[in-house]
GUTOR-16184 format. One line per field, with one value per residue (C-alpha): x, y, z; residue in three letters; residue number from 1. Coordinates in Angstrom, 1 decimal. Example, Ala and Ser with C-alpha at 12.3 -4.5 7.8 and 13.67 -1.06 7.14 Angstrom:
2
c1 <- c(12.3:13.7)
c2 <- c(-4.5:-1.1)
c3 <- c(7.8:7.1)
residu <- c(ala:ser)
num <- c(1:2)
This chain:
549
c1 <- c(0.0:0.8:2.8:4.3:4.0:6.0:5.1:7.1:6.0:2.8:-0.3:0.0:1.7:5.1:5.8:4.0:4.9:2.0:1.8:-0.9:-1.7:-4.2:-7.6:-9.6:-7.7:-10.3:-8.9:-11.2:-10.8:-12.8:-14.1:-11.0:-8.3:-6.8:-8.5:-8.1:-4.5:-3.3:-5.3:-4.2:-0.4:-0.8:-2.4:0.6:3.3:1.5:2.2:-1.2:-1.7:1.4:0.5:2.2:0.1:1.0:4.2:4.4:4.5:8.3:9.3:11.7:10.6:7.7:8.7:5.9:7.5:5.4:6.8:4.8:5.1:3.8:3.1:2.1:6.1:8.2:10.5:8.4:8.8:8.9:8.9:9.5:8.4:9.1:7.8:9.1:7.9:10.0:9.5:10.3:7.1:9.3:8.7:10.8:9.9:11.9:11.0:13.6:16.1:16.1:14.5:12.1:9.3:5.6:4.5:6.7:5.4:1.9:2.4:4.0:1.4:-1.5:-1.8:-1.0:-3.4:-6.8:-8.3:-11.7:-13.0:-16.4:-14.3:-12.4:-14.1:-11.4:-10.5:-13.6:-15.9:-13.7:-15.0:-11.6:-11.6:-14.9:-13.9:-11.2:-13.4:-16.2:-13.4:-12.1:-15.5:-16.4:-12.9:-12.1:-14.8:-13.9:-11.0:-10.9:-13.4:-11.2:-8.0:-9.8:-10.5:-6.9:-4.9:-6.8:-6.6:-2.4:-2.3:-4.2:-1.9:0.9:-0.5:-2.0:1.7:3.0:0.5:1.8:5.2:3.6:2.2:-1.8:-3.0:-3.2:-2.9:0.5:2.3:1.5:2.7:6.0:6.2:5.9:8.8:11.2:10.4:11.0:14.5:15.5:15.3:16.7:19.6:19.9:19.5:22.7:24.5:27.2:30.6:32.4:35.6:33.5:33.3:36.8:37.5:35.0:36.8:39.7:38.7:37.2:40.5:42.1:39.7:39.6:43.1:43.5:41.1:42.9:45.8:44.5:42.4:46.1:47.9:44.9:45.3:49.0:49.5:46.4:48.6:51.5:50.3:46.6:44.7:44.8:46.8:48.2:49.6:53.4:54.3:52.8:54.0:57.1:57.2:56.9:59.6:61.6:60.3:61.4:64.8:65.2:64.6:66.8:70.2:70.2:72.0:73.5:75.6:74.7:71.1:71.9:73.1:70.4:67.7:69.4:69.0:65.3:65.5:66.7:63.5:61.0:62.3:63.0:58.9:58.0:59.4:57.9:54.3:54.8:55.9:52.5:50.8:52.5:51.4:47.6:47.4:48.0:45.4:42.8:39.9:37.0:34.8:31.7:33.1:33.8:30.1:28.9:31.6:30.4:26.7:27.6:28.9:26.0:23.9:26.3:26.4:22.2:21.9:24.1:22.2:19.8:21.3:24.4:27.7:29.7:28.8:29.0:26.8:24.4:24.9:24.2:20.9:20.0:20.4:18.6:16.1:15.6:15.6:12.4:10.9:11.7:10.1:7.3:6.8:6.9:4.8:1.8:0.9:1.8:-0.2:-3.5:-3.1:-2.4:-5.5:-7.7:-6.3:-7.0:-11.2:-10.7:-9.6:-11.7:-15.0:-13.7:-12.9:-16.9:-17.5:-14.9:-16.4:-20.0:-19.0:-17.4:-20.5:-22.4:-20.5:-19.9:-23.7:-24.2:-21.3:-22.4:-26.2:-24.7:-22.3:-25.8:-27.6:-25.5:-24.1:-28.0:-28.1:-25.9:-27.3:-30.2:-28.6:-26.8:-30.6:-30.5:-33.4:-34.8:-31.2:-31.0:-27.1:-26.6:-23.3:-23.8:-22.1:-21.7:-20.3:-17.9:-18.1:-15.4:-14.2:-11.7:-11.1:-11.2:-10.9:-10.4:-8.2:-11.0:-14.5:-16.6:-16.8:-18.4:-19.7:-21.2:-24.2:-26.7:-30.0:-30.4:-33.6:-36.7:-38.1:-34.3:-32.4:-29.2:-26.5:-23.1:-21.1:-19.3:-22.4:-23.2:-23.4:-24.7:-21.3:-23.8:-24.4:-21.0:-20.0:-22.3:-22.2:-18.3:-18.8:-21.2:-19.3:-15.8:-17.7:-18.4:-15.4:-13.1:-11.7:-10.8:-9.9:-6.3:-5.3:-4.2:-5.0:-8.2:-8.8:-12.1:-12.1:-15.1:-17.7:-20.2:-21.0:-24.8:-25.4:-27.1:-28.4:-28.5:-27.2:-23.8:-24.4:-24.4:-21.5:-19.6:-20.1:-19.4:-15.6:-15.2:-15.8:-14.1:-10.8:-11.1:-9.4:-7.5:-6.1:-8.7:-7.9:-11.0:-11.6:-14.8:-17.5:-19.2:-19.2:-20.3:-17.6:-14.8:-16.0:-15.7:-12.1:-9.3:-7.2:-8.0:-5.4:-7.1:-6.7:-5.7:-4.5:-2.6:-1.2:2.4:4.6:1.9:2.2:-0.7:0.2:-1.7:-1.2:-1.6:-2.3:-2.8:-5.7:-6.9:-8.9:-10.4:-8.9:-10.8:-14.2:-13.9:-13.1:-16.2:-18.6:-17.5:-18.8:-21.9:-23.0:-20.4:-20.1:-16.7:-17.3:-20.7:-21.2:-24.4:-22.1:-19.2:-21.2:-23.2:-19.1:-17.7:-20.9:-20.3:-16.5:-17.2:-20.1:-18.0:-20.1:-23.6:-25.6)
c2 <- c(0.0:3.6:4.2:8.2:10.6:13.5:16.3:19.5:22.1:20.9:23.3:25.0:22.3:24.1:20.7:18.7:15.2:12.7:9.9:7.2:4.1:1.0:1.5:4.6:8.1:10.7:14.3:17.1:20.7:24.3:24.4:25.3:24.3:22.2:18.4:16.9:18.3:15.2:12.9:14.2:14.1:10.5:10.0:11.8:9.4:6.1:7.1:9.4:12.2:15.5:18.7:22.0:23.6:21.1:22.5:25.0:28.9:30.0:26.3:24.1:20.7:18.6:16.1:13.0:10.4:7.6:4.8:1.5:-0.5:-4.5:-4.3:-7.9:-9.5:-9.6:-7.2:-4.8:-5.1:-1.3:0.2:3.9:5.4:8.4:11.4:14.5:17.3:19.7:23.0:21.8:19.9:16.6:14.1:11.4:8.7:5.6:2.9:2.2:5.2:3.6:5.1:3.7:4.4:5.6:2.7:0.5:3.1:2.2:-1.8:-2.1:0.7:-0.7:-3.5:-1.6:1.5:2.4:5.7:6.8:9.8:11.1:11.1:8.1:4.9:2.0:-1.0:-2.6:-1.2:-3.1:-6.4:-8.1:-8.5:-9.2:-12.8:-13.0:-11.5:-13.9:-16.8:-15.6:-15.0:-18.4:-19.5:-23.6:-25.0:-22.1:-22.7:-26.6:-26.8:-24.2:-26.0:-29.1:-27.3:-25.5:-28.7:-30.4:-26.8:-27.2:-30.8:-30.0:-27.2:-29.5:-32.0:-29.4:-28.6:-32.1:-32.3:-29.0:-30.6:-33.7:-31.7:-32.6:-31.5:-34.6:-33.2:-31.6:-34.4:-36.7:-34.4:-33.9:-37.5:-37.8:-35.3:-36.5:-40.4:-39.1:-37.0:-40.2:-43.0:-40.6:-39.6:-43.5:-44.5:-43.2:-45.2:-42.2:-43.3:-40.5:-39.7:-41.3:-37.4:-37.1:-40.7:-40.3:-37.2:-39.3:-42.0:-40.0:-37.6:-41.0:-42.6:-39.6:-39.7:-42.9:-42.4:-39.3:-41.4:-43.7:-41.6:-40.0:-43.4:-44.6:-41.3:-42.0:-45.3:-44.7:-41.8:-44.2:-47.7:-47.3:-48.9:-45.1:-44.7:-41.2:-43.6:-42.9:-46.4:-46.4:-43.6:-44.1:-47.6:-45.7:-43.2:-46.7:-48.4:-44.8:-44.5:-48.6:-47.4:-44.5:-46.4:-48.3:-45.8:-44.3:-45.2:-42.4:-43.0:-46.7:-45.0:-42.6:-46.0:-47.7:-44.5:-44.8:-48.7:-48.0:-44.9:-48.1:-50.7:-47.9:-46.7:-50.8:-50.9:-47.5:-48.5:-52.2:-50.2:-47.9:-50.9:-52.9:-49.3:-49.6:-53.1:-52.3:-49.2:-50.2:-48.0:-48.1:-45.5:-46.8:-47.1:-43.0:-42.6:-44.4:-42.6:-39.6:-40.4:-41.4:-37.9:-36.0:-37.9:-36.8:-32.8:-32.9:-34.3:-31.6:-28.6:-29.9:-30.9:-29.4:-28.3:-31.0:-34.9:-35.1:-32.4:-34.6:-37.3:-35.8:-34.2:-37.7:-38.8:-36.3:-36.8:-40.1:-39.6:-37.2:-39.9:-42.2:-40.3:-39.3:-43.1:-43.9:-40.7:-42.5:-44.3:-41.3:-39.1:-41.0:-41.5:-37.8:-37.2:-40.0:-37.9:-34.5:-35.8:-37.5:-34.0:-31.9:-34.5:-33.7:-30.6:-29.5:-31.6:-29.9:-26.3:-27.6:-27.9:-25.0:-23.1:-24.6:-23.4:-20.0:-19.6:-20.6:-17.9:-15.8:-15.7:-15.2:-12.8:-10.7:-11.3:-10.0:-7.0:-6.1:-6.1:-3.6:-1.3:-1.7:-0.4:2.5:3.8:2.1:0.2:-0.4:-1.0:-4.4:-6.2:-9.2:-11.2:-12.4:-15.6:-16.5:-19.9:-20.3:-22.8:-25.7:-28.3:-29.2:-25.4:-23.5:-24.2:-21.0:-20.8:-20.1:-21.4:-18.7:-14.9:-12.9:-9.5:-7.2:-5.6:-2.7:-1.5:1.3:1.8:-0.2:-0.6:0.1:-3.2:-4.6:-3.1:-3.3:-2.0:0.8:2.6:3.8:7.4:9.4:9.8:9.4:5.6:4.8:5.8:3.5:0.6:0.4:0.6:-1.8:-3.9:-3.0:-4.1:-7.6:-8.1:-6.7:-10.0:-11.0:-8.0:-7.7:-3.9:-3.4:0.7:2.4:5.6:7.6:11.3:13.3:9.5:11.9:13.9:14.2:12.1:13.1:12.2:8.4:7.1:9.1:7.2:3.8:5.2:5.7:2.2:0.5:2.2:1.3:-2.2:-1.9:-0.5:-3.9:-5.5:-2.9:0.6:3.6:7.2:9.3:12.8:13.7:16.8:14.2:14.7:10.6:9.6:12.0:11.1:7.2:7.4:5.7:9.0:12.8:14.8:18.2:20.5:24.3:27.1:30.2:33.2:34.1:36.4:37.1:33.6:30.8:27.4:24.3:22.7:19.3:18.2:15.7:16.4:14.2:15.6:19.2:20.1:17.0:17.8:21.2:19.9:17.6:20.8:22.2:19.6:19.6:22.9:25.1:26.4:24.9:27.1:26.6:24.8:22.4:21.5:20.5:18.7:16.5:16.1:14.7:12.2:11.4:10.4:8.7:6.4:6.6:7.9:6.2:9.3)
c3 <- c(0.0:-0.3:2.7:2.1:-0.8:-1.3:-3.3:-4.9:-6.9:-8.2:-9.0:-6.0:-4.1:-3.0:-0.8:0.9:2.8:3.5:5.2:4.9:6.4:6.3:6.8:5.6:4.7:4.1:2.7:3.0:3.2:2.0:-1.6:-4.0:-1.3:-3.7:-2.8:-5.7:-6.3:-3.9:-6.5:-9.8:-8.2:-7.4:-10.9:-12.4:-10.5:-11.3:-15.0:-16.0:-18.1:-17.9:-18.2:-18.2:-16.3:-13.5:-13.0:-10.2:-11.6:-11.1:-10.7:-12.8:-12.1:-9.8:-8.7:-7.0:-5.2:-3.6:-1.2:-1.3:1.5:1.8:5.1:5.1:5.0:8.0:6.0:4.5:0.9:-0.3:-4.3:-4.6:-7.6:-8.6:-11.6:-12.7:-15.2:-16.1:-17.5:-21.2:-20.4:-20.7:-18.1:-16.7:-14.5:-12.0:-10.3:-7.4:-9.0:-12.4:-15.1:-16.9:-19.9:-18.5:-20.1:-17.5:-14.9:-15.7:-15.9:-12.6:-10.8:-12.2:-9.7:-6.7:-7.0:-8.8:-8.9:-9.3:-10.0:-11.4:-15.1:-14.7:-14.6:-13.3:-14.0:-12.3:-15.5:-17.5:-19.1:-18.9:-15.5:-14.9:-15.2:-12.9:-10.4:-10.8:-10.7:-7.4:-5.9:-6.9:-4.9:-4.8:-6.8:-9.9:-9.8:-10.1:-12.6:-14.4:-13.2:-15.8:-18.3:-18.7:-18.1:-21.0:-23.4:-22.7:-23.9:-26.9:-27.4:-27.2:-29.6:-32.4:-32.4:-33.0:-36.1:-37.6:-37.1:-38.9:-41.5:-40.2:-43.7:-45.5:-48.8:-47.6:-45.9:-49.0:-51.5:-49.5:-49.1:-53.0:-53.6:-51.3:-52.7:-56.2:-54.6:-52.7:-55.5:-58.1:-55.7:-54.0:-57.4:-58.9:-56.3:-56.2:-55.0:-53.5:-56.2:-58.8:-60.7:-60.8:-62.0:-64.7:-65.7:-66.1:-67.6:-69.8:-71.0:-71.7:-73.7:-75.5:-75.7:-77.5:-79.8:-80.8:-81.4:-83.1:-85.7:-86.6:-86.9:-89.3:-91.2:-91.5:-92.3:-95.0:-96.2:-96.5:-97.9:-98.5:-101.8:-102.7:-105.8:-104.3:-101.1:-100.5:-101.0:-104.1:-105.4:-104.3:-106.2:-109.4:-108.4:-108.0:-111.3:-113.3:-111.8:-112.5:-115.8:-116.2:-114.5:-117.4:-119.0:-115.9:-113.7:-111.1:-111.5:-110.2:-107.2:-106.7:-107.6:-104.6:-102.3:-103.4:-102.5:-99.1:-98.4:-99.6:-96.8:-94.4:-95.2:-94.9:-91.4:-90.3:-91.6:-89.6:-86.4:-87.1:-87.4:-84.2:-82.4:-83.8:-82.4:-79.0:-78.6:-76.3:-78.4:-76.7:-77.5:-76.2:-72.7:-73.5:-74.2:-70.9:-68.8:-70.1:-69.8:-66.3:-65.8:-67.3:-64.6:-61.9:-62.7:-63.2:-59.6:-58.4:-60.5:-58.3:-54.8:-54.9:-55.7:-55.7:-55.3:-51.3:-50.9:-53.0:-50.7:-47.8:-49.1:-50.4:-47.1:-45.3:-47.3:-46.4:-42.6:-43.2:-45.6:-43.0:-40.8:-42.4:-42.9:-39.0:-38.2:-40.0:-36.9:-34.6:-37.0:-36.2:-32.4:-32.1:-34.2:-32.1:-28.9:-30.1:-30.6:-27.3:-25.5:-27.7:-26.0:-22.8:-22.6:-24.0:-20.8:-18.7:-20.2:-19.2:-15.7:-15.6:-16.4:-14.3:-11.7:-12.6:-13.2:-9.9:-8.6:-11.1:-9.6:-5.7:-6.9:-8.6:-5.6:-3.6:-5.2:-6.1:-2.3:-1.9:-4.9:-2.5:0.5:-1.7:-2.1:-5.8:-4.9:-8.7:-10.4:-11.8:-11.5:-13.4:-14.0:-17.8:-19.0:-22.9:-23.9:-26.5:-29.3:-28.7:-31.6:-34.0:-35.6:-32.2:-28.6:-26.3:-23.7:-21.7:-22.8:-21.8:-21.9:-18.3:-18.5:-15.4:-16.7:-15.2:-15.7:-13.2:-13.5:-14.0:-18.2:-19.3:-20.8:-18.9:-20.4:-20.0:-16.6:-18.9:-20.2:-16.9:-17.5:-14.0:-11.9:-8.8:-10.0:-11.3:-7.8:-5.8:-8.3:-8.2:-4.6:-4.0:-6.1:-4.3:-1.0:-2.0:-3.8:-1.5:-0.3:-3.8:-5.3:-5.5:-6.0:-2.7:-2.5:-4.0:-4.2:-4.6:-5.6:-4.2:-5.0:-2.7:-5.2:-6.0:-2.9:0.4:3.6:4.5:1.3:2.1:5.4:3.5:1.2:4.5:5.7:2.3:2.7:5.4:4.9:2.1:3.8:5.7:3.1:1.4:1.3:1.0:0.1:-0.1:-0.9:0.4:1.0:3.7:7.4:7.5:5.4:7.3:10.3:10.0:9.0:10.5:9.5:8.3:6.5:6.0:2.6:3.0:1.2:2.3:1.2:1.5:-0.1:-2.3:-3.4:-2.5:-2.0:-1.0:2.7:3.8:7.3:9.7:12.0:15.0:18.3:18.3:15.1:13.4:15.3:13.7:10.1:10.7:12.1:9.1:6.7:8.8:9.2:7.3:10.8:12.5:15.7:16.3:19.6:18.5:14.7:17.4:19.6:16.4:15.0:18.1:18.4:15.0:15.6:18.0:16.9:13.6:11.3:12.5:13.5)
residu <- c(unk:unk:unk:unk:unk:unk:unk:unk:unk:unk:unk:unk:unk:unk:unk:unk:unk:unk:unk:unk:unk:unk:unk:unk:unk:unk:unk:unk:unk:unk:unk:unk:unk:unk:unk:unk:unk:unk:unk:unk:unk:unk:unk:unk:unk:unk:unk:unk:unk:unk:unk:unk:unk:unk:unk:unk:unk:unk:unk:unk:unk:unk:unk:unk:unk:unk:unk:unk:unk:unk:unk:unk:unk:unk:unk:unk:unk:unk:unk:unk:unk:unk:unk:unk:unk:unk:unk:unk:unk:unk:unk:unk:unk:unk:unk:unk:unk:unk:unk:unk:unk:unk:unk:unk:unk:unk:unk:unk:unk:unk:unk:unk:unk:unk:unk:unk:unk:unk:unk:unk:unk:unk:unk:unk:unk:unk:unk:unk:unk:unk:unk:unk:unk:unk:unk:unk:unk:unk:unk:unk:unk:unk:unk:unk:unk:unk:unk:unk:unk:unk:unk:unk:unk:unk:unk:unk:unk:unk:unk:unk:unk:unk:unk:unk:unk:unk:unk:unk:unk:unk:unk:unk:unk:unk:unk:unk:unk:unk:unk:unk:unk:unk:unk:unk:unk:unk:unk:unk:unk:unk:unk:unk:unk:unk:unk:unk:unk:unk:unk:unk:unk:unk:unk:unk:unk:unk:unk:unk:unk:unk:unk:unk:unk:unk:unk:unk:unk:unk:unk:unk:unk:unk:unk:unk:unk:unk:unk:unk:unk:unk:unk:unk:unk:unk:unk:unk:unk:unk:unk:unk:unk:unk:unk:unk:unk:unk:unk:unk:unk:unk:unk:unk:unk:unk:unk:unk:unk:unk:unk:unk:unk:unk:unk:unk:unk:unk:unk:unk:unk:unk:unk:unk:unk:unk:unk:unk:unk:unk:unk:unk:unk:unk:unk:unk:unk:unk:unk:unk:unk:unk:unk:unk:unk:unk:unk:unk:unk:unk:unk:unk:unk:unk:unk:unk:unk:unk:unk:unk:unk:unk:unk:unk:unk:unk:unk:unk:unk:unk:unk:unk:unk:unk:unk:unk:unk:unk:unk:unk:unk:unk:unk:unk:unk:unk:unk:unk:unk:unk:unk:unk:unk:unk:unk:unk:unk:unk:unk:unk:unk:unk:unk:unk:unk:unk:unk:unk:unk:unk:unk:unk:unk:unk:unk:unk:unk:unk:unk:unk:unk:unk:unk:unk:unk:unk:unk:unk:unk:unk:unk:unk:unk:unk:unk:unk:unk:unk:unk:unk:unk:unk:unk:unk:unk:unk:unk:unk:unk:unk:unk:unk:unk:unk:unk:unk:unk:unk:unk:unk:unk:unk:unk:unk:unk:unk:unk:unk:unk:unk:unk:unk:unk:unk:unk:unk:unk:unk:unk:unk:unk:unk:unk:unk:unk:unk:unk:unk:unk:unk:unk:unk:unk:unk:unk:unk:unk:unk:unk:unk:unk:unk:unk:unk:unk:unk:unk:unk:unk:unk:unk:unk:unk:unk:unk:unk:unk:unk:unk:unk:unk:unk:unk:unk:unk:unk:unk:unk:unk:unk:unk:unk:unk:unk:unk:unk:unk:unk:unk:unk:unk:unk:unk:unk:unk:unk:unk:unk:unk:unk:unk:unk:unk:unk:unk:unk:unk:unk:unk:unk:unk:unk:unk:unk:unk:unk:unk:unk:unk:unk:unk:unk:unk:unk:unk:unk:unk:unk:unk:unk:unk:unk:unk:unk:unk:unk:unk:unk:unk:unk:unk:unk:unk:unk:unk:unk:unk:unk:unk:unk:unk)
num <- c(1:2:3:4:5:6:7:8:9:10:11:12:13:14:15:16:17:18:19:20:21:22:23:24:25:26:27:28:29:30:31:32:33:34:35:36:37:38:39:40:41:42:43:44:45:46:47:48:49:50:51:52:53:54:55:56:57:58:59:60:61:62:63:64:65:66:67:68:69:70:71:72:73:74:75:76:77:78:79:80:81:82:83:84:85:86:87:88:89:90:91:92:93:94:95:96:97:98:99:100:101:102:103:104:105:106:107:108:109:110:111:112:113:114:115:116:117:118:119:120:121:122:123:124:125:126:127:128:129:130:131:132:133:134:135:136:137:138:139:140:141:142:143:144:145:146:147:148:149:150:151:152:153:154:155:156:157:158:159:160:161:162:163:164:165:166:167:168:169:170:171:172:173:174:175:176:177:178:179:180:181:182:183:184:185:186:187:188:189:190:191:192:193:194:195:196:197:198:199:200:201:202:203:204:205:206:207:208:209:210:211:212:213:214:215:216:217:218:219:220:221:222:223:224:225:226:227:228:229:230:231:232:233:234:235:236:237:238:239:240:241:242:243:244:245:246:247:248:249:250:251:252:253:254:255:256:257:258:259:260:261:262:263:264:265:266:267:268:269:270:271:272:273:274:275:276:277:278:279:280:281:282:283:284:285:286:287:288:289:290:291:292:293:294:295:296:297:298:299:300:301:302:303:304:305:306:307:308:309:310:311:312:313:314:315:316:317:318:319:320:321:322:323:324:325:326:327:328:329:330:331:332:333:334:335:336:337:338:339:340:341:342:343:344:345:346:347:348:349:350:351:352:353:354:355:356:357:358:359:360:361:362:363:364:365:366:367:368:369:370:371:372:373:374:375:376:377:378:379:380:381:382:383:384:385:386:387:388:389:390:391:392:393:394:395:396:397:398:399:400:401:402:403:404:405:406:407:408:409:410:411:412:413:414:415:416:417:418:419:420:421:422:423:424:425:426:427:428:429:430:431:432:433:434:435:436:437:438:439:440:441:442:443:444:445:446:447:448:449:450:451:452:453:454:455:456:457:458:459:460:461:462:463:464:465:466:467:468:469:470:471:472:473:474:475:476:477:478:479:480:481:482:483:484:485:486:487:488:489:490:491:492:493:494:495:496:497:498:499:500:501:502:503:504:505:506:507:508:509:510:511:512:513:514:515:516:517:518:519:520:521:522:523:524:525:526:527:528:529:530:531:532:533:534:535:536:537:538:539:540:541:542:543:544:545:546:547:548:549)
């Protein structure tokens, strides 16, 4: 709870320390004292609206701290947090002397304080807590209905994931299982030998080789002894026959016939070597052709797979681990589904429990709260706790099966609307109370704090008002500011509101007031008349009986 503020420079706060405590804190003061200053500075340090004008005139900065204490540990757990605005109308704010965003202001705030005012409705008006209010009014038997539901929604969570992983969609996981069987048996298929690409290569530069060798020896020894007439041999054995003629007559031609002899054996023995050297090629060009057919294979599979033939391997084998496992996940597919209709049964069966029990807690819950309506002098204001139930099966299934709403119909012939339409300020104020006074137990914002809920109210409805704080205060932290002698005078403490003039400067004061100084500030909210003997006397009674006359 909100154990101290401190407050400089804001409005016409100069500075001002107050201290709070549990129970009920009531602030009162004249008309135009500056009340509501202390609210709209607590507003601004939980992370609510800046505004120039808040700044102090002839001030730099304002600066709110508030010190929460949880009074409930041994050790007193305690959260400062702290607000500034400077006169560049930037503002800054920390939690614990760190610095944080207003956003982070607000998140961690929000559960320790709410603040209502006759323009602020709180978080009570707000349909997404409506539930968790109901739940914990309905305590044990909510919450293990609930408790079933939930712990069935989580497994199903769990095993709509495991199908997406399975690929559910039937269409899907059969057309992956069709590509990766086609990738598989054309990759397995090849039976790739790792080094085969370069062997191929190889094989392939000899083959080619030889046959290069041996289309040039063909060439040659056709060049030399073919059935050609233009053959060398041949040609050359009518050079031979022409000179055999001419050294007839010449004795030098004999000699230049021999020469010619010795070129024809010497051309015999090079076209036999030729030939010995043609034998031994090993041409095989259709071993070329399947070597390089065999390689053509290879570099398509790795357009495809990869860059080179391991990485084709290794996505042939992956491959085959997810067919594999598709394979396996046939049998896993279908218990998951058969589970999945068994949870989705139970859990409409789990949800129909459920609302059975929250219409029961949702009926005590109207009851009782259109009690206090009652007591608040709303006597023809109709509260009900609405439940809608949401559709369950195989496309959805909520985390929570049903949806609660507070609606109102303050006065008779009008329809139930929703809590948030409430327009008068007078009945916002007494339905959030009456519903703060029933809910108090459960309600977990440990400080509340009500600016001027009086208004438009009189005689012994503020009576009632004054009692539902206090109950109220029972279980939590209550701020009030307050025109009500009732409500001032049942308070556990009274800080009173003034303003004085000094320097020709006014500032706002804050006090603590107990005794004769509170039986004054009570005869004032009486009467107007804080002197007058018979206002006195009616306060101090009032104090005293706390609030009853």
């Amino acid at each position: 709870m909100i154990h101290r503020v401190e407050i400089d420079n804001f409005a016409l706060v100069e500075h001002s320390g107050l201290s709070f405590g549990a129970g009920l804190t009531v602030l009162s003061g004249e008309t135009g004292a500056g009340k509501s200053i202390v609210v709209d500075a607590l507003d601004f340090a939980i992370g609510g609206r800046s505004d120039r004008t808040m700044l102090r005139s002839g001030a730099e900065e304002a600066i709110i701290s508030v010190l929460f204490v949880d009074e409930r540990r041994e050790q007193g757990d305690e959260l400062i947090v702290t607000r500034g605005l400077r006169d560049n109308s930037r503002s800054y704010a920390k939690i614990n002397g760190h610095l944080v965003t207003v956003a982070e202001l607000r998140a961690t705030t929000e559960r320790l304080v709410a603040i209502h005012s006759q323009n602020d409705q709180q978080s009570i008006f707000r349909e997404s807590v409506h539930q968790t209010l109901l739940d914990a009014f309905g305590g044990e038997p909510v919450e293990q209905a609930l408790t079933s539901y939930t712990s069935k929604y989580e497994e199903l969570r769990i095993i709509e994931k495991r199908l997406e992983e399975l690929f559910s969609d039937p269409e899907t996981r059969e057309r992956r299982r069709n590509i990766l069987q086609y990738q598989v048996e054309e990759i397995e298929g090849a039976e790739i030998v790792p080094g085969e690409e370069e062997q191929l290569l190889k094989k392939i530069r000899t083959a080619s080789a030889v046959i290069e060798i041996a289309t040039f020896i063909g060439q040659a020894m056709t060049d030399l002894s073919g059935d050609d007439e233009q053959s060398i041999q041949v040609r050359l054995g009518r050079v031979i026959a022409n000179l055999n003629a001419a050294s007839k007559h010449s004795a030098y031609m004999q000699d230049i016939r021999d020469r010619a002899e010795s070129l024809r054996c010497e051309l015999t023995e090079m076209i036999i070597d030729l030939e010995r050297v043609y034998e031994k090629l090993d041409v095989r060009p259709d071993e070329m052709e399947r070597a390089s057919a065999r390689l053509n294979i290879l570099r398509r599979l790795q357009d495809k797979y990869g860059d080179d033939l391991n990485t084709v391997i290794a996505y042939g084998q992956k491959a085959r681990r997810e067919l594999d496992r598709l394979n396996r996940t046939e049998e896993e597919l279908a218990s998951l589904i058969d589970r999945k209709n068994e949870l989705l049964n139970a859990m409409n069966q789990s949800a129909d429990r459920l609302l059975c029990v929250r219409k029961a807690c949702a009926a005590e819950l109207s009851r009782l709260i259109n009690a206090e309506l009652h007591d608040l002098n709303m006597k023809n204001a109709s509260f009900e706790v609405s439940i809608e139930a949401l559709s369950i099966d195989e496309n959805h299934a909520p985390a929570d099966p049903q949806t609660v709403r507070f609606n109102i119909a303050p006065n008779p012939g009008e329809p139930l609307m929703p809590l948030i339409s409430i327009v008068s300020g007078g009945e916002a104020s007494r339905v959030l109370l009456a519903i703060k006074t029933v809910l108090a137990s459960v309600d977990n914002v440990p400080t509340l704090i009500f600016d001027e809920i009086d208004t438009g109210i009189s005689g012994k409805t503020t009576t009632m008002i004054a009692h539902k704080l206090k109950s109220i205060a029972e279980h939590c932290q209550v701020i009030c500011v307050t025109h009500s002698a009732q409500i001032a005078a049942i308070a556990d403490r009274h800080l009173l509101i003034g303003k004085v003039v000094e320097g020709g400067r006014t500032r706002t004061t804050v006090q603590h007031i107990d005794g004769e100084d509170r039986i004054r500030e009570v005869a004032r909210l009486l009467s107007g008349r804080p002197d007058d003997s018979a206002s006195r006397v009616l306060a101090g009674q009032l104090i005293e009986g706390r609030g009853d006359h």
